[in-house]
C-alpha positions as CSV (number, residue, x, y, z in Angstrom):
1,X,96.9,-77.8,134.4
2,X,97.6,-75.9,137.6
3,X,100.5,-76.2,139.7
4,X,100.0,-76.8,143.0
5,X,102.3,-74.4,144.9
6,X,103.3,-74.7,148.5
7,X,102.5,-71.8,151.0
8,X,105.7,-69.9,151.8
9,X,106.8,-69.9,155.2
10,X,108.9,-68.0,157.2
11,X,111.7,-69.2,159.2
12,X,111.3,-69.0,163.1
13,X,113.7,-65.7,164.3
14,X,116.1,-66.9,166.4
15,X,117.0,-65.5,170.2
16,X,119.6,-66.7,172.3
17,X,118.4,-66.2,176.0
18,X,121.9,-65.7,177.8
19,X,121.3,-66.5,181.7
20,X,123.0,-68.2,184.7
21,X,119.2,-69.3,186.8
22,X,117.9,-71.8,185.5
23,X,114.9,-71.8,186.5
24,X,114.1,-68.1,185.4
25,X,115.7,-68.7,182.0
26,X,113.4,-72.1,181.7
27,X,110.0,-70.0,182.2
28,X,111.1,-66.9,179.6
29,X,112.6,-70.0,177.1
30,X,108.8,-71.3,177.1
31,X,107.2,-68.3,176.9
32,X,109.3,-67.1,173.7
33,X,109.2,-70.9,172.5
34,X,105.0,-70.3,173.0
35,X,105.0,-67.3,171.0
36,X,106.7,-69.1,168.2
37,X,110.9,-68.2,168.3
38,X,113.7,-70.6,168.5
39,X,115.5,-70.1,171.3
40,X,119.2,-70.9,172.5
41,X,120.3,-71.0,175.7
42,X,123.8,-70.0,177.0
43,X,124.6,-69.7,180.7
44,X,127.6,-67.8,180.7
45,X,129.2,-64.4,178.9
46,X,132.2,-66.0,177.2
47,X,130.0,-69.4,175.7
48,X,127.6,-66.2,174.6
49,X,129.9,-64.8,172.7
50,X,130.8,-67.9,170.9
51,X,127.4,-69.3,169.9
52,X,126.8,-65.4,168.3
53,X,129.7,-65.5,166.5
54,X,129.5,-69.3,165.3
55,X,125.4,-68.8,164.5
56,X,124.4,-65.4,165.1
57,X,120.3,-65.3,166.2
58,X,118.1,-63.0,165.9
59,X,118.9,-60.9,168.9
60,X,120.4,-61.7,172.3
61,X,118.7,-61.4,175.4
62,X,121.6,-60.8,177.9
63,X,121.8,-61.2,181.4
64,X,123.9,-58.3,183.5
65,X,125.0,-61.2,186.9
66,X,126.6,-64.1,184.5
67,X,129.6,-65.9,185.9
68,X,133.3,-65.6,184.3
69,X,132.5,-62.9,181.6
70,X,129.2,-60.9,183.1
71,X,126.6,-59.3,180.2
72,X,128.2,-55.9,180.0
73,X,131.8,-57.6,179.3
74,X,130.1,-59.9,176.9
75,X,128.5,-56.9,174.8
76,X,131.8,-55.2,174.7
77,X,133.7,-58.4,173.6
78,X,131.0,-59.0,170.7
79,X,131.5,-55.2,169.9
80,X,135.5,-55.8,169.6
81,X,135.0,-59.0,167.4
82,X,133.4,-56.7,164.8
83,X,132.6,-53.1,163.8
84,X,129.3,-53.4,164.8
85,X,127.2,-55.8,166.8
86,X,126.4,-58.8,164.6
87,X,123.6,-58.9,166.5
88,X,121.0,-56.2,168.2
89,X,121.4,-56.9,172.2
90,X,118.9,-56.5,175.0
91,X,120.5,-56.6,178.4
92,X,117.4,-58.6,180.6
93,X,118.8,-58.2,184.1
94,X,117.2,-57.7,187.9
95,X,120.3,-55.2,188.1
96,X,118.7,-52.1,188.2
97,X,121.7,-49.0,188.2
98,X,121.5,-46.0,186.0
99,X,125.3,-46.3,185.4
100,X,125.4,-49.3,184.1
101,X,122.1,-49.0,182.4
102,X,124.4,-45.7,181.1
103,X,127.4,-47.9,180.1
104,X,124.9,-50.6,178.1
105,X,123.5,-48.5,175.5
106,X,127.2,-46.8,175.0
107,X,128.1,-50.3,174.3
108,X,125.0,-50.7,171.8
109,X,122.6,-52.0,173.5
110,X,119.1,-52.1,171.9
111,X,117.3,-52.2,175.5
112,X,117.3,-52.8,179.3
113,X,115.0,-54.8,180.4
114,X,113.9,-55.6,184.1
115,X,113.2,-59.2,184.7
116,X,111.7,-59.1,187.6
117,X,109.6,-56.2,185.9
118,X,108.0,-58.5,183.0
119,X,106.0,-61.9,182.6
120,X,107.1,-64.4,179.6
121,X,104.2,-63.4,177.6
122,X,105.2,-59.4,177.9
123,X,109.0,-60.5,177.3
124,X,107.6,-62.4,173.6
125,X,105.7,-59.4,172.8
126,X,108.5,-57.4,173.2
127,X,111.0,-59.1,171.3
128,X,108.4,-59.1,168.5
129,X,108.5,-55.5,168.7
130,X,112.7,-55.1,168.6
131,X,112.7,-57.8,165.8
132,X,110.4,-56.1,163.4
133,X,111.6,-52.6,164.3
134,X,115.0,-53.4,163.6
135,X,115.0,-55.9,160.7
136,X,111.7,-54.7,158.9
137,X,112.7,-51.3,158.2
138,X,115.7,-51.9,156.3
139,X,115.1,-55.0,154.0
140,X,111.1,-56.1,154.4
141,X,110.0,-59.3,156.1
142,X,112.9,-61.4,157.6
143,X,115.2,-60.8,154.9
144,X,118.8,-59.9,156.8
145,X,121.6,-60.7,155.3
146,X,124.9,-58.5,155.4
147,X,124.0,-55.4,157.8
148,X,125.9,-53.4,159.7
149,X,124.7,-52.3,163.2
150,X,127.2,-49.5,162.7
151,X,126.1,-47.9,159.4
152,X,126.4,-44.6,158.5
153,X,123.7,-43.4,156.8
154,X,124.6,-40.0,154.7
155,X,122.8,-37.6,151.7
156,X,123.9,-35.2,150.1
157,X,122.5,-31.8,151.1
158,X,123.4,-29.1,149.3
159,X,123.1,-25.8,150.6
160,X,121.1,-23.5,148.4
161,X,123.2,-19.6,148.5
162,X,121.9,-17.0,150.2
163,X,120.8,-14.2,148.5
């Protein structure tokens, strides 16, 4: 007798969409929700923080101008709280300036996105692209479970004498 099997599916990847319009954060939410991702919504840096740390997603799509504890704060704190980021962070901001674009990625930023610059559809595309290019290279399909954003990756080389 055959067993009737049912068809694996995968979980939906996760993004928390960290923004302080509502509006704007409403039309990239259905867009991402459209392209199949469960999203969370935070409207400030400090409740960021605490949802990644509680239940990290995915990744983090981080607004630059947030009340209180503004997106370049918040990647630093979620730096301190670990070695590494728990999470891989785009900064999705209308901010535009090459220092602090500068100061993102030296805080481990995956990516700096202009907002104004991209339509919901382009945004879901994207993050398709960040989550398989950092997730499927190190442990296949989906599967993430203990990584560190601040691995060292090392071999051993040896030298061969010269002659």
């Amino acid at each position: 007798m055959m067993e009737r099997t049912q068809p694996v599916t995968r979980p939906r990847e996760s993004v928390l969409l960290v923004d302080d319009d509502q509006d704007l954060g409403d039309m990239f939410q259905l867009g991402l929700e459209n392209a199949g991702f469960a999203v969370q919504r935070a409207a400030d840096g400090m409740a960021a923080v605490d949802l990644v740390l509680r239940q990290p997603p995915d990744l983090v799509l981080m607004d630059q101008g947030l009340p209180g504890l503004n997106g370049l704060q918040a990647l630093e704190r979620l730096r301190s709280k670990r070695r590494g980021l728990p999470v891989p962070v785009v900064m999705f901001s209308n901010a535009d300036d090459d220092a602090l674009v500068r100061k993102a990625f030296a805080l481990g930023a995956l990516e700096w996105v202009v907002k104004a610059g991209i339509t919901p559809r382009q945004l879901a595309g994207r993050v398709r692209t960040w989550l398989d290019a950092v997730y499927r290279p190190y442990a296949g399909p989906r599967v993430r479970s203990s990584m560190s954003w601040d691995a060292t990756i090392t071999s051993d080389i040896q030298a061969s004498p010269s002659a």
